[in-house]
C-alpha positions as CSV (number, residue, x, y, z in Angstrom):
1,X,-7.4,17.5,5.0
2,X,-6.6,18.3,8.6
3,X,-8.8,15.3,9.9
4,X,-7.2,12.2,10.2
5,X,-10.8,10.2,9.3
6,X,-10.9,11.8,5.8
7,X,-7.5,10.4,5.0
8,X,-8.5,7.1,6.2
9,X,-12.1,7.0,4.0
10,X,-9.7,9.0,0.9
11,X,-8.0,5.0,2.0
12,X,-11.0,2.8,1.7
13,X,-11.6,3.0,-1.8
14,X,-14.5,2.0,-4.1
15,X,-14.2,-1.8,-5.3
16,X,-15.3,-1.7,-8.7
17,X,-14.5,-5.8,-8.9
18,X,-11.8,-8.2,-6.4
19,X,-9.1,-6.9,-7.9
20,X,-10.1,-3.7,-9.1
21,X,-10.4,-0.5,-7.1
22,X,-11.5,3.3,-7.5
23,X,-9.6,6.1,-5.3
24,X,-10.1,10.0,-5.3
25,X,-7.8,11.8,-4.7
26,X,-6.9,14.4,-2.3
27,X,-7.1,18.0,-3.3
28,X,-3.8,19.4,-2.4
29,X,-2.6,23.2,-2.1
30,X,0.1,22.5,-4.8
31,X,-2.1,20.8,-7.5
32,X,-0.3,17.7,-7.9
33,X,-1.3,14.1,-7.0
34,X,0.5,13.4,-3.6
35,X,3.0,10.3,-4.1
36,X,2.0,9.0,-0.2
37,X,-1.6,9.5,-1.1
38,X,-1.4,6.9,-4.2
39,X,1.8,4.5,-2.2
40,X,-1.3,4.3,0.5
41,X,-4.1,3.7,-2.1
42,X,-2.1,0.8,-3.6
43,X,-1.1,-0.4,-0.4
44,X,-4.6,-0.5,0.9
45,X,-6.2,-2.3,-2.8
46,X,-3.3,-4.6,-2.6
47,X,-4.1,-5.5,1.3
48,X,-7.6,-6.0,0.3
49,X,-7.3,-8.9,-1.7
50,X,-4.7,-10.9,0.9
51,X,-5.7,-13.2,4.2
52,X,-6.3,-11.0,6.7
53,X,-3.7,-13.4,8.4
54,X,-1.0,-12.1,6.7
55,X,0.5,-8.5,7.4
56,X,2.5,-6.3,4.7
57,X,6.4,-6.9,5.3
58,X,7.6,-4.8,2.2
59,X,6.6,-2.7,-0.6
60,X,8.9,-1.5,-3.5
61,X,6.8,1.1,-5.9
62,X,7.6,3.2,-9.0
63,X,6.3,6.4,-10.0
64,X,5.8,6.8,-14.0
65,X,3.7,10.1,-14.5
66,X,2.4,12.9,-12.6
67,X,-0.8,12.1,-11.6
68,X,-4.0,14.3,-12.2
69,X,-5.2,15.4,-9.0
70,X,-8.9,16.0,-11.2
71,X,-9.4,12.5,-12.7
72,X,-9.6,9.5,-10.0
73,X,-7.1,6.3,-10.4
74,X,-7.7,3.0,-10.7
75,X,-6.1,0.5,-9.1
76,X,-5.6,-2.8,-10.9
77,X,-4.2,-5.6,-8.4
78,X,-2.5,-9.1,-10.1
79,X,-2.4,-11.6,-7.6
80,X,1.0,-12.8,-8.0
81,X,1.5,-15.6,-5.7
82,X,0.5,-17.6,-2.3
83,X,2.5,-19.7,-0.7
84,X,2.8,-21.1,2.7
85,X,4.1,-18.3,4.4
86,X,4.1,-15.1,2.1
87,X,1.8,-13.4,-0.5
88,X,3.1,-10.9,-3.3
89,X,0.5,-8.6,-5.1
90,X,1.7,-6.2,-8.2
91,X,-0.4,-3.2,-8.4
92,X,-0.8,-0.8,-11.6
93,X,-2.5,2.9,-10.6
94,X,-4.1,4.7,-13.8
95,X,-5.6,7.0,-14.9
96,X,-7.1,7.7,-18.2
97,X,-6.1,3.9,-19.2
98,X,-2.3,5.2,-18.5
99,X,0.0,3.9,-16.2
100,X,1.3,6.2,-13.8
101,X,2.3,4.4,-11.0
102,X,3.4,0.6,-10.1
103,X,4.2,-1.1,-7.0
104,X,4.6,-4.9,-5.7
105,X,4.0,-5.9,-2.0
106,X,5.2,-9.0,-0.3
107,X,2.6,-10.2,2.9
108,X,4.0,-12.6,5.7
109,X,1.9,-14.8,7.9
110,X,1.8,-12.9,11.6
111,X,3.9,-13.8,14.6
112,X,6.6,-15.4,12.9
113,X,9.0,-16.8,15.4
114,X,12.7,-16.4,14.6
115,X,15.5,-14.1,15.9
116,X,15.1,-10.6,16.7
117,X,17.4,-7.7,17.0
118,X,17.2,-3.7,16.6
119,X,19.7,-0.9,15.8
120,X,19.5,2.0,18.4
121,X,17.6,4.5,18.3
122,X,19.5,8.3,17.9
123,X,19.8,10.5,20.5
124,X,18.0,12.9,19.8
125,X,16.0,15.6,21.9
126,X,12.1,14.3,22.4
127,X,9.2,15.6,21.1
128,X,8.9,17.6,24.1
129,X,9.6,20.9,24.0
130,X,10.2,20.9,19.9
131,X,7.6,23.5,18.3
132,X,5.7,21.8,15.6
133,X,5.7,23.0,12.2
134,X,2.2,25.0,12.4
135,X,3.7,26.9,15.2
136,X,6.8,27.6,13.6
137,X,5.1,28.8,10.2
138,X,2.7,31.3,12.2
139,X,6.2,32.9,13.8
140,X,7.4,33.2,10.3
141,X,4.0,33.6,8.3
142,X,4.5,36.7,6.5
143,X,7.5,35.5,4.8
144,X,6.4,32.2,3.6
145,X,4.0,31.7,0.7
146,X,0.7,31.5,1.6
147,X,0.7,27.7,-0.4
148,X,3.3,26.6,1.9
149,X,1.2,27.6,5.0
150,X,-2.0,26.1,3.2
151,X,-0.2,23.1,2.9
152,X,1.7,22.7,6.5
153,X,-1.4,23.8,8.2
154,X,-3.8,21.0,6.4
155,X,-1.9,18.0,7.0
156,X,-3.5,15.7,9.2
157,X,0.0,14.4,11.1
158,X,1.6,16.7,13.4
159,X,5.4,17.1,12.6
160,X,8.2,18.6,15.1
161,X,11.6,18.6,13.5
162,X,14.4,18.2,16.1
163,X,16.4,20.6,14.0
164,X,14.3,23.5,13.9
165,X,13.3,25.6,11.3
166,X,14.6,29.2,11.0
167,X,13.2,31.5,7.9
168,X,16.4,33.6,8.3
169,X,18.9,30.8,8.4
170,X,20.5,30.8,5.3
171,X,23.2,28.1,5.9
172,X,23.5,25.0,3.8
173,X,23.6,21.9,5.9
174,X,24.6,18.1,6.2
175,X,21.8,16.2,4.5
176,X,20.5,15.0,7.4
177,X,17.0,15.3,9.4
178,X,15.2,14.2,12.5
179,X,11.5,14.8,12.9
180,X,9.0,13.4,15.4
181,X,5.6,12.8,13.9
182,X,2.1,11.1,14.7
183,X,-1.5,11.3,13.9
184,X,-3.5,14.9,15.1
185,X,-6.7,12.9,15.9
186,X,-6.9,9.1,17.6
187,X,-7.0,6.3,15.3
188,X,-8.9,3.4,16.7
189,X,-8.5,0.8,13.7
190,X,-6.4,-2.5,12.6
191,X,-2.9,-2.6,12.2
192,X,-2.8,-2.7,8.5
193,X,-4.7,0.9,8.5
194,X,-1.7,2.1,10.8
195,X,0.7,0.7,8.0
196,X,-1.2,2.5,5.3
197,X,-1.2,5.7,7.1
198,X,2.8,5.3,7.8
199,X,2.8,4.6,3.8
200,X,1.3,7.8,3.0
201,X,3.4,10.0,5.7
202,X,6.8,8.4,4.7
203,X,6.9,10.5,1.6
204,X,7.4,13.4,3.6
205,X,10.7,15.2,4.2
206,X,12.8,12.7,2.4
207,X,13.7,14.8,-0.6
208,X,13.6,17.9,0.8
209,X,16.3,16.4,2.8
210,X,18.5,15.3,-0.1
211,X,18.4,19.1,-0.8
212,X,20.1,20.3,2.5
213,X,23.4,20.8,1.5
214,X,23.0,22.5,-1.7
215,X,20.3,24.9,-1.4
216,X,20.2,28.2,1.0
217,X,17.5,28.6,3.4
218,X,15.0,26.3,5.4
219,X,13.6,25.0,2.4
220,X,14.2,24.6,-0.9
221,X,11.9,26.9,-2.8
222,X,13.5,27.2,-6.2
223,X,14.5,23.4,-6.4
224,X,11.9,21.0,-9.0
225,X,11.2,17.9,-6.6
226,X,9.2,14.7,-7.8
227,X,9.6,11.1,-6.5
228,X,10.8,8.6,-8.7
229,X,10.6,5.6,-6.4
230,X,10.0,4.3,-2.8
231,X,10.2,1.7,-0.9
232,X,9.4,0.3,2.6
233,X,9.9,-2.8,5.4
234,X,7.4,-2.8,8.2
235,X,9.9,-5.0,10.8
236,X,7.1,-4.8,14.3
237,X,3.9,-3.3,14.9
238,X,3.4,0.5,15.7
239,X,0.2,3.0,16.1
240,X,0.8,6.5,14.6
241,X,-1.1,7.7,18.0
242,X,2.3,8.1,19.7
243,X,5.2,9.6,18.5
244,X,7.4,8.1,16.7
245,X,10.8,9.4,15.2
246,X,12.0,9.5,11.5
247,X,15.6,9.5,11.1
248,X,16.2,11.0,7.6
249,X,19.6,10.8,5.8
250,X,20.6,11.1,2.1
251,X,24.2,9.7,1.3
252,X,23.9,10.8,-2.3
253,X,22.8,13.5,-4.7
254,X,23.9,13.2,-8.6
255,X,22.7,13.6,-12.0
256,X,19.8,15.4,-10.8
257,X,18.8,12.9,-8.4
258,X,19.0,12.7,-4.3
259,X,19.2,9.2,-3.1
260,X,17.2,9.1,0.9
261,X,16.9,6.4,3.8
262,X,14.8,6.9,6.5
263,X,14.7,5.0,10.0
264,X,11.4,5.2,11.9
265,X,11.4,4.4,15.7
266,X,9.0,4.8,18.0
267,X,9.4,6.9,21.0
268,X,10.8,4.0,22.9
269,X,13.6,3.3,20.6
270,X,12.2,0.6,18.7
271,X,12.6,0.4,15.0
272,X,9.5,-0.2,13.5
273,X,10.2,0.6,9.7
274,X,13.0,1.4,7.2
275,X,12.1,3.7,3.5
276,X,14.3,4.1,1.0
277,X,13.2,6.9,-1.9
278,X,15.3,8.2,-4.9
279,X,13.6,11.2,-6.3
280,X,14.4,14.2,-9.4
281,X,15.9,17.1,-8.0
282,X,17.0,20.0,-9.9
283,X,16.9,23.5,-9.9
284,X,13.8,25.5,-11.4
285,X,16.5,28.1,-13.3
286,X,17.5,24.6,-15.2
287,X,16.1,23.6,-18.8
């Protein structure tokens, strides 16, 4: 799904009733139901049953089962509350009649006034002169798997980490990781589609960097990863059309799970969203 429009439709859904909605699911190279791809769906089910006045401040989400990639989901919205200011929507995603996933979502009327105030932005090298990661897999293509390269090539966001990506670099590192992303093809739609598509990027490289310090090699191939939960705020505005920086840490790793935050910035310094995501990691030689 190299075309940002297909992500956008696989977004829209089918409304089977107000609250009810019918997603597809995207056909990924590893078989398994992307977490962004249903934190995106419920997003945009939930969204579709608010004032259009009110914008999406915060979602917190839980991830039950491992989703079928072959069997659609349904999303069931509850319409929690409305108040003067804010709106909170629960969403159930199932499949089968099961729950796999559930998230709630608070909505704020726009253009708030109140204080305002940003942490800085780190200073990091720019996207400029960073090789993205489809350039960087073709240098090292005939030791990756070909599912890695299936996948990296078919994502429809281009992604330039700021530290680099060696296949011979066998180090183990600080958990910590910068990458620049934004959308391969112009988006011209409402903000809320720009929140939905930062939703379904924001579950990528956050585990993987929870890994960094315990594993050998750019990436870790030999480590079981699934999300457990996620969570985001949406502080200002932003369009995924220009770059705009993810600053990745995890402070923890224990009992098989890596605890991540995640700043994203735009290019400009200005922080635009904050994700937090604990997910199972442990090593595929473990019972």
């Amino acid at each position: 799904m190299t075309d940002i429009r297909e992500l956008i439709d696989l977004l829209k859904m089918k409304a089977l009733s107000e609250t009810v909605f019918l997603g597809q699911n995207y056909l990924s190279p590893w078989k398994r139901v992307f977490g962004g791809q249903v934190l995106a769906q419920a997003l945009s089910a939930a969204t579709q049953t608010v004032d259009p006045e009110r914008s999406a401040h915060s979602l917190h989400a839980y991830f039950l089962l491992a989703g079928d990639i072959n069997v659609p989901i349904v999303y069931e919205v509850e319409k929690i509350r409305d108040g003067g200011s804010f709106s909170t929507r629960r969403v159930v995603a199932k499949q089968n009649g099961i729950a796999i996933f559930f998230l709630s979502a608070s909505y704020q009327k726009k253009n708030q006034p109140g204080y305002d105030h940003s942490i800085g932005m780190p200073q990091v090298p720019g996207p400029e002169g960073l090789k993205s990661d489809e350039e960087l897999i073709l240098k090292f293509e005939k030791w990756i798997p070909n599912t890695i390269s299936e996948l990296i090539n078919s994502r429809p966001f281009e992604f330039r980490v700021v530290e680099g990506f060696d296949i011979f670099d066998t180090r183990r590192k600080p958990p910590y990781k910068h990458v620049w992303f934004r959308a391969k093809q112009q988006v011209e739609a409402p903000p809320e589609i720009h929140q939905q598509l930062l939703t379904y990027v924001s579950d990528y490289n956050l585990l993987v960097t929870a890994t960094l310090p315990h594993t050998e090699g750019p990436y870790p191939f030999d480590v079981f990863m699934a999300s457990l939960d996620h969570a985001i705020w949406f502080h200002r505005e932003f369009t995924v059309n220009d770059w705009l920086l993810y600053a990745i840490d995890s402070p923890s790793a224990s009992n098989s799970r890596g605890f991540t935050r995640g700043n994203i910035f735009t290019r400009h310094g200005q922080l635009v969203a904050s994700v937090t995501q604990e997910g199972l990691i442990r090593p595929k030689t473990e019972k």
